[in-house]
C-alpha positions in Angstrom: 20.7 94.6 79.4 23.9 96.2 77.7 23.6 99.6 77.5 25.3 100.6 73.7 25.6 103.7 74.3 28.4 103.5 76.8 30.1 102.7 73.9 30.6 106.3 72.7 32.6 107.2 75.3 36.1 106.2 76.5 36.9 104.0 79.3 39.1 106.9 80.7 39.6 110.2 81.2 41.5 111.1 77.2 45.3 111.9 77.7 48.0 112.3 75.9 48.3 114.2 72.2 47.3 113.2 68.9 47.2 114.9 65.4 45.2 114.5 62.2 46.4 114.8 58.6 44.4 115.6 56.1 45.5 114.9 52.1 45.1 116.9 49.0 42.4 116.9 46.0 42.3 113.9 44.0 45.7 113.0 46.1 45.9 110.3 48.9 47.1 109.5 52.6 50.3 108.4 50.5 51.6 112.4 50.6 51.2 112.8 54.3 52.4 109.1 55.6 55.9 110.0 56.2 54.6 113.4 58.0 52.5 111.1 60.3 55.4 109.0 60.9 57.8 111.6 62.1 55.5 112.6 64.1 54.7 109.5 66.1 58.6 108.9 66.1 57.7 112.4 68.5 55.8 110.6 70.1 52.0 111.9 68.6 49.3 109.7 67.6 48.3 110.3 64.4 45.6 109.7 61.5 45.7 109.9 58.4 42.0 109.2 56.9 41.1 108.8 53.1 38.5 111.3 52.2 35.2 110.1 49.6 36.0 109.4 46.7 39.9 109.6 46.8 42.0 106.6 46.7 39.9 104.5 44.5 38.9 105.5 40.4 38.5 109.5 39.5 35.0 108.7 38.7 34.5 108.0 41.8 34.7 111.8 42.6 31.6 112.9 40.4 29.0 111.9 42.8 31.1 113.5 46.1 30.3 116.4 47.4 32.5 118.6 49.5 30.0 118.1 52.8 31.1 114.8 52.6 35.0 115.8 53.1 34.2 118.1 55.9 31.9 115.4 57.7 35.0 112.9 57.2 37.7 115.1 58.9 35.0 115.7 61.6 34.5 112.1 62.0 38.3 111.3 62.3 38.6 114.4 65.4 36.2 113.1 67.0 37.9 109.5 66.7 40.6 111.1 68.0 39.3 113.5 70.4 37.7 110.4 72.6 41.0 109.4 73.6 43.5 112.4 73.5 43.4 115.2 75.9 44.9 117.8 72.9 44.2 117.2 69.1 46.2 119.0 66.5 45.5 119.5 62.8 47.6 119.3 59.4 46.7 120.0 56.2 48.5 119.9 52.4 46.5 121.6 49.6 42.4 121.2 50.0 43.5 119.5 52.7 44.5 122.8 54.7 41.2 124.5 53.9 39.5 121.3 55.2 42.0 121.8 58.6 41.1 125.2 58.7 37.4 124.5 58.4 37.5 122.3 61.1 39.3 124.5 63.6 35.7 126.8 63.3 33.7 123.5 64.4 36.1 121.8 66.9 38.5 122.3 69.9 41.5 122.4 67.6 44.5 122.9 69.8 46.7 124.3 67.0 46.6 123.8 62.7 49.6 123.1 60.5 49.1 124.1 56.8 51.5 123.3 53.9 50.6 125.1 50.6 47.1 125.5 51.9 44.6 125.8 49.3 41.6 129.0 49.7 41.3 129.7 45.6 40.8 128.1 42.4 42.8 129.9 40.6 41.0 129.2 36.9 38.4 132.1 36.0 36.6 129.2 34.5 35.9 127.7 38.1 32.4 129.4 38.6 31.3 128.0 35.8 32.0 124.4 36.8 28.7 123.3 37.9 27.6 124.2 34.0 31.0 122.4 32.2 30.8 119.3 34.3 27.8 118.2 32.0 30.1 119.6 28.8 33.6 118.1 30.1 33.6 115.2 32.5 37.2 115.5 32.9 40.8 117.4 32.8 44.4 116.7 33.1 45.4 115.6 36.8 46.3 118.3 39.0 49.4 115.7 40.8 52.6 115.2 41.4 54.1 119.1 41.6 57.5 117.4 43.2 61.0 118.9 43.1 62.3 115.7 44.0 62.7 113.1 40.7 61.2 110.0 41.3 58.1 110.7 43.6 54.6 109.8 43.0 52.0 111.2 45.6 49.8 108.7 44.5 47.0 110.7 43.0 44.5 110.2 40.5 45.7 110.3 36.8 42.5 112.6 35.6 40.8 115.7 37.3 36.7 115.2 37.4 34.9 118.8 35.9 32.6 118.0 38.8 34.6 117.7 41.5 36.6 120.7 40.8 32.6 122.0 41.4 33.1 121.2 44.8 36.5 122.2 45.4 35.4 125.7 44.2 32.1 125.7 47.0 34.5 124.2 49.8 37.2 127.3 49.4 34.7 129.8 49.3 32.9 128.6 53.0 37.0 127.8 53.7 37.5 131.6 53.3 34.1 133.0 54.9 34.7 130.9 58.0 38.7 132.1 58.4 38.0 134.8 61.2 36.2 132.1 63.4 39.4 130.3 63.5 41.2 130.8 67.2 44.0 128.4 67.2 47.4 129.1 66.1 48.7 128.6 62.9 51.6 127.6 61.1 52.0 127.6 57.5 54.9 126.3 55.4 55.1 128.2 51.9 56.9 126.4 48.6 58.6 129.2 47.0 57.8 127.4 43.7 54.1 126.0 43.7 52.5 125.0 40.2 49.2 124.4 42.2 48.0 126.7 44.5 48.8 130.2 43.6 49.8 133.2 45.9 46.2 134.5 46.0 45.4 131.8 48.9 48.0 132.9 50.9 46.6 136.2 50.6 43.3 135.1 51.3 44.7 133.2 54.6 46.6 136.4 55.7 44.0 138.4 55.2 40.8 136.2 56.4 42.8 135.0 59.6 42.5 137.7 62.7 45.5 139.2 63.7 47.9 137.0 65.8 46.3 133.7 64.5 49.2 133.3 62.0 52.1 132.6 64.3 54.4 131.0 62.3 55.2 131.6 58.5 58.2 129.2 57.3 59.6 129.1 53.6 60.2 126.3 51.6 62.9 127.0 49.3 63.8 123.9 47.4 60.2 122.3 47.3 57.5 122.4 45.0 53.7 122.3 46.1 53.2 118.1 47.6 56.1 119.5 50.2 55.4 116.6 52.2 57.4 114.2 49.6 60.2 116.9 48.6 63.4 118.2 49.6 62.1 120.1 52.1 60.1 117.5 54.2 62.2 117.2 57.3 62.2 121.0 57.9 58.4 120.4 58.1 58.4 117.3 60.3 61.0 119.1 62.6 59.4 122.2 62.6 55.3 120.9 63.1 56.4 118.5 65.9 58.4 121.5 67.6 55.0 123.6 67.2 52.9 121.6 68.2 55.0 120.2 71.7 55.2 124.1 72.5 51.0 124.5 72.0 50.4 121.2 73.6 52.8 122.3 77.0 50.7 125.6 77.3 48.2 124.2 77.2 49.1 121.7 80.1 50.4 124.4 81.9 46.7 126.6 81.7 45.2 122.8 82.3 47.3 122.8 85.6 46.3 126.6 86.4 42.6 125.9 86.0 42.8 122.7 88.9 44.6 124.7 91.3 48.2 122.5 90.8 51.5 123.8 90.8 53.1 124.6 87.2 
């Protein structure tokens, strides 16, 4: 009789390294594609998964809850975990407070953030849960590019409701931000229409000391960084990071068995 649950595991021991990108709110794999290329050109495997309710209709996002984005990113690790030794994490937007959430709940090996969203910045965001049966919708909250011509490919309206969400998944985001152990790099837009300086302050200061290892600027992007000027500086720099985390931790792999370094 075939036993199926052989099928959870891999056929060999995992190798090699692989990182996961993780897109914005109400935004799309579209903003983190060329990332994920440039870094397989480094030679990284990479995924880029669509989380519920993105990449479809906004309406879609009412009846999504943020559990459900957490459970995706932690279902695409895990993917990606079976088959790589070291499994690195990068984030734009929600999509960093998703990354940073799942460094508390997995063996993340290191965490790339760009514009890394910890705060809603509207007062009117704890009241949500009460306006989403008032307003079922805003302007969309897309396409904060430098660079002319450049969609990100995000939805063209913001659901009340899923902003709701946004709101609960920052604030266990930020309660969880001392738990986080692997190192970080975050890439700043000195102009960012989206996410406001208060998140950074809430990274800096939720993160303990020495967790932050790398701070970079962006000084001719706007907040989807990924798509602007400034999106080489990120590929070059995340790939760099991330071969220097991935060799030390070879090096302790090789210390542990007893082998030369």
């Amino acid at each position: 009789m075939k036993n199926d649950a052989q099928n959870d595991w891999p056929a060999t021991e995992p190798t090699g390294c692989a990182v996961l990108l993780i897109h914005g709110f109400t935004g799309s794999p579209t903003a983190m594609e060329p990332w994920a290329q440039a870094l397989a050109r480094q030679g990284f495997k990479t995924s880029v998964p669509l989380l519920p309710g993105h990449g479809t209709r906004w309406q879609e996002m009412i009846g999504t809850n943020y559990g459900q984005w957490i459970s995706a990113t932690e279902q695409a690790f895990d993917q990606l975990a079976r088959t790589h030794q070291t499994v690195f994490v990068a984030g734009l937007s929600m999509g960093g407070a998703l990354a940073l959430h799942l460094a508390t709940r997995r063996n993340v090996a290191g965490v790339s953030l760009v514009n890394p969203g910890l705060v809603v910045d509207s007062p009117l965001a704890p009241y949500t849960p009460l306006l989403k049966h008032v307003v079922r919708s805003i302007a969309p909250i897309s396409n904060d590019i430098a660079k002319s011509g450049v969609d990100e490919g995000a939805y063209p309206r913001t659901p009340i409701a899923a902003v709701a969400e946004l709101h609960r998944l920052f604030a266990q985001a930020r309660a969880r931000l001392d738990l986080v152990t692997a190192p970080v790099q975050l890439f700043r837009s000195t102009v960012d229409n989206i996410v406001s300086d208060a998140s950074v302050r809430e990274l800096v200061a939720g993160l303990k000391p020495g967790t932050l290892t790398e701070h970079h600027m962006l000084l001719h992007s706007k907040h989807v960084a990924t798509l602007d000027y400034d999106a080489q500086q990120i590929f070059d720099e995340s790939g760099r990071f991330f071969s220097q985390l991935a060799t030390g931790e070879q090096r302790q792999s090789l210390r542990q068995t007893g082998k030369h370094v």
